[in-house]
Every structure is written in C-alpha cells, then in structure tokens.
N, C-alpha and C positions, 0 to 999 in steps of 0.2 A: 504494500500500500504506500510505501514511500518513497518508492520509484515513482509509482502512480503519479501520486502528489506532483513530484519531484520534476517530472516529465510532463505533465499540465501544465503548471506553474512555468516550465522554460519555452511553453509553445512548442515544444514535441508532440509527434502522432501516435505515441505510448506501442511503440512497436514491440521494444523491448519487452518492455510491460506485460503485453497480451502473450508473447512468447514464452517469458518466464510461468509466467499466471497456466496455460496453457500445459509446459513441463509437468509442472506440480499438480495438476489434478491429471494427471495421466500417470502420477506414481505412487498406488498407496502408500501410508504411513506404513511404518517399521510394525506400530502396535496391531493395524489391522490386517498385514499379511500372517498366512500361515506359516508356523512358523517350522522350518525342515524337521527337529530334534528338539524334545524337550528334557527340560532336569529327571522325568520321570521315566525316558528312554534310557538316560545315560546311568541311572541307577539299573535298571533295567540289564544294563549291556555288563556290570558288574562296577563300576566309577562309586566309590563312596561318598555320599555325603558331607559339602562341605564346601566353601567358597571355591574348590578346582572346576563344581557343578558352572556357576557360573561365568566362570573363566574360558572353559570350553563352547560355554552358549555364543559366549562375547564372539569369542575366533572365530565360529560358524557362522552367525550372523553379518562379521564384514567379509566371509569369504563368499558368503550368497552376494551380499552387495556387488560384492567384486566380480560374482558369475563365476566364480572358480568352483562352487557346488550349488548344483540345484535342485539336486533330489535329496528326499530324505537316506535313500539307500548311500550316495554321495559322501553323505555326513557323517554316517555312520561308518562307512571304509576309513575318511578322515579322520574319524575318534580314533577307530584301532589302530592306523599307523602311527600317530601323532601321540597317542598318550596311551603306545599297548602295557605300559609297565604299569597302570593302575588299574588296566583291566583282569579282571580273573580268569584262568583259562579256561 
C-alpha cells in the first residue's frame, strides 16, 4: 500500500504496484499451504522430541520454498539422509 501511495502521489500508472499486488495473491501464505512433513511425521519416522523437531521443519520449509523438495515422500528421503543419526533403525 505504500508503493501504492507512493506511486499516486508521484503521478505514476502504479504498474509496479499492480505487479507486485498481482505476485502476492498468486502465492499462498506459508501458514495456508500444506505443509510436506509435520512434527508428528518426524516422530513418527523415529526423531525425538524436542526443539531438533523444529529445526528440521524450518530446513524443509525453505527447501520447499526453494523447490528443492516438493513432495512429502521428498522430505522424508531428506530427513533420513540429512539427520539419519537421530533416526532409529
């Protein structure tokens, strides 16, 4: 909105603007996509409870961003190479 403004106010055609604006409703929020792996998989997978639950969510999360994993099965390879010394055999 303060581009908006911003770009009104200069006598600009808010190209930007409408661009940006545009972007952003073509990308759900973090909190309303599904989400690949949850804390209750990674206990699941053998991962004990505990702020590592977290910390693994975090990595997955910018690595979906980043399109490096996009399935839940994805994720899941990615726990067990990534952190197999906390999983159980």
């Amino acid at each position: 909105e303060l581009l908006r403004a911003d770009s009104v106010a200069s006598g600009s055609n808010c190209k930007t603007y409408r661009f940006i604006l545009a972007q952003f409703k073509a990308k759900p929020s973090a909190d309303s996509q599904n989400k690949l792996i949850r804390g209750a998989d990674l206990i699941k997978m053998g991962i004990k409870q505990g702020p590592i639950i977290g910390e693994i969510l975090k990595h997955i999360e910018e690595k979906r961003l980043d399109e490096e994993i996009k399935t839940p099965e994805e994720a899941r390879e990615w726990v067990k190479k990534t952190y197999f010394k906390l999983i159980s055999p």
